[in-house]
SELUM-634144 format. One record per residue: residue in three letters; x, y, z of N, C-alpha, C, CB in turn. Coordinates in steps of 0.001 Angstrom, whole numbers, plus 500000, padded with zeros to 6 digits. Atoms other than C-alpha are relative to their C-alpha. Glycine has a CB too. Layout:
// SELUM-634144
ALAXYZXYZXYZXYZ/...
//
This chain:
// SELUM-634144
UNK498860500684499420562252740845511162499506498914500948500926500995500736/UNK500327501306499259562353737580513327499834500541501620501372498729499775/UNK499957499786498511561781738050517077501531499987500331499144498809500858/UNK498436499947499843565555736935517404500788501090499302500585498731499497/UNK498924498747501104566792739520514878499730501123501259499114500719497791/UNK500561498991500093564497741819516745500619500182501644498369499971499481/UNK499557499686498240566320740831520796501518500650499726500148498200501258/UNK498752498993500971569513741593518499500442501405500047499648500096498660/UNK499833497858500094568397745570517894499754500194501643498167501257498732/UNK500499499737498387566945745421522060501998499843500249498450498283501043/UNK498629500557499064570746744047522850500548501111499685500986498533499637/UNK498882498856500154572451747141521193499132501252500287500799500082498363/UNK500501499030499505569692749561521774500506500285502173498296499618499475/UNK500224499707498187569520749142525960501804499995500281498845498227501184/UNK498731500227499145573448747934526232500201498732500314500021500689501227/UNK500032500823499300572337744884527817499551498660499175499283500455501033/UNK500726501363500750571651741014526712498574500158500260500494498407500632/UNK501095499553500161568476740884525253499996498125499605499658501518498925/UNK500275501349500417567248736945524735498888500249499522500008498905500936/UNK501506500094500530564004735850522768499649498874500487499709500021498468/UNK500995501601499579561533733830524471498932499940499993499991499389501205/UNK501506500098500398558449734401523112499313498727499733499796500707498842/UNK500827501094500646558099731555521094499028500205498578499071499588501121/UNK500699499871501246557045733160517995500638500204499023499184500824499950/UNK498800500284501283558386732354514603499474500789499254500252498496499209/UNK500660499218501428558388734025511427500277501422500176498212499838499766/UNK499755498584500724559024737510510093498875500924500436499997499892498292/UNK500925499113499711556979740494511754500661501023499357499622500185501406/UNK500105498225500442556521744343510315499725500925500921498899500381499024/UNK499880499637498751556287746478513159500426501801499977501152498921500685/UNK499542498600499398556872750550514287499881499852501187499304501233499642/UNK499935499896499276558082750939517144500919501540500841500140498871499953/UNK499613498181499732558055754605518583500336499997501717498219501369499582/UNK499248499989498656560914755066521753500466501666500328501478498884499858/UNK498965499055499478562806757643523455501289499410500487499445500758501099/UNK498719500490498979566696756969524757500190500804500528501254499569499640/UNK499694498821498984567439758191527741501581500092500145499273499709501569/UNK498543499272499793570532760541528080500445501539500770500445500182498584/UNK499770498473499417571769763478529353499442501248499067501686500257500172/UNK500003499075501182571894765381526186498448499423498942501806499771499062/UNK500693500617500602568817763834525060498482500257500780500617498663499885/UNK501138499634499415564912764892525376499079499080501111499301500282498927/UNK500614500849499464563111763486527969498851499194499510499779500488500850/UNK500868501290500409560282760427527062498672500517500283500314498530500874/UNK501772499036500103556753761859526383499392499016499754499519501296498718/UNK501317500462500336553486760174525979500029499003498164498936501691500030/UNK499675500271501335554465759700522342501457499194499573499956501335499394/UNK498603500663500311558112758664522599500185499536500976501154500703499603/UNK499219501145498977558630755911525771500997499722500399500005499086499826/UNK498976500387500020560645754892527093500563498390499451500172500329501118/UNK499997501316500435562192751377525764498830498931500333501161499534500472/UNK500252501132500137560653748926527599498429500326500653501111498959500653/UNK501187499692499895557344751118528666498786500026497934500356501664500976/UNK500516500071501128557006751428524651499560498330499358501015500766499224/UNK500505501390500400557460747521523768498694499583501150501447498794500087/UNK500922500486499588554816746858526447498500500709499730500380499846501186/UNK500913499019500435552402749615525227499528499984498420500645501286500329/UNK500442499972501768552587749471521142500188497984500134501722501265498406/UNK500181501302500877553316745282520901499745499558501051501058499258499081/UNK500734500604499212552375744089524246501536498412500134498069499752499156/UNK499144500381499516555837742646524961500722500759500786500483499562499311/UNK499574499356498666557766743094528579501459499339499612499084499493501678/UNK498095500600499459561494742879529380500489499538501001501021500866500108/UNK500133501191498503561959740465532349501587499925500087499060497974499697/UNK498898500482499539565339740439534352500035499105500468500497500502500574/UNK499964500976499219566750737419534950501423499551500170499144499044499552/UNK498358500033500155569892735706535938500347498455498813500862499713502024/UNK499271501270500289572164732796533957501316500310499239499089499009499143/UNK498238499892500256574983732305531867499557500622498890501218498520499787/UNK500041499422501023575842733629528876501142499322499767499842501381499912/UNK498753500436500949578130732431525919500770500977499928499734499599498594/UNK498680498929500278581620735043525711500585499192499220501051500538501251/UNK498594500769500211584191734387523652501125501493500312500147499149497984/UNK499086499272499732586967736105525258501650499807498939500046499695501528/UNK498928499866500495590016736787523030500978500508501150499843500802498856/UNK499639499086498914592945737567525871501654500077499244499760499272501889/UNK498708500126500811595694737292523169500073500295498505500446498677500120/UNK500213500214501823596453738201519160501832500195499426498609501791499069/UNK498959499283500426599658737927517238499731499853498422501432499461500588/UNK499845500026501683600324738686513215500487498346499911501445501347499234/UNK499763500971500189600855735478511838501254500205499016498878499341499686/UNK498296499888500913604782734681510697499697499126498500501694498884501142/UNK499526500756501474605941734055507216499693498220500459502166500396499541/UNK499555501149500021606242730312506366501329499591499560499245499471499442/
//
């Protein structure tokens, strides 16, 4: 998958916007072995990471908070559309 495909699966894995700014093009192959943390869910071993201790450990990419904007499109309205 593309780096962008790949901030895509980070954006729905963590919750949170995930941008790509690597700067690297093209199609990678990749395993990437995590843990999610939850209540109901095993805690993060040596073997299973946590998210962003695993991307910096197996591919040697970090997850950097930062601030700016972001594109929304807010819908704050919908109706059925009438006959003609």
């Amino acid at each position: 998958m593309t780096m962008e495909k790949f901030a895509e699966l980070l954006t729905s894995l963590i919750e949170q916007p995930v941008l790509d700014h690597t700067g690297l093009e093209g199609d990678y192959r990749f395993v990437l072995k995590f843990s999610r943390v939850g209540p109901d869910l095993p805690p993060p071993s040596d073997e299973y990471p946590v998210i962003p201790t695993a991307l910096q450990e197996q591919l040697g990419l970090t997850l950097q908070r930062v601030q700016g904007a972001l594109k929304l499109l807010v819908i704050d309205h919908i109706e059925r559309p009438t006959p003609n």
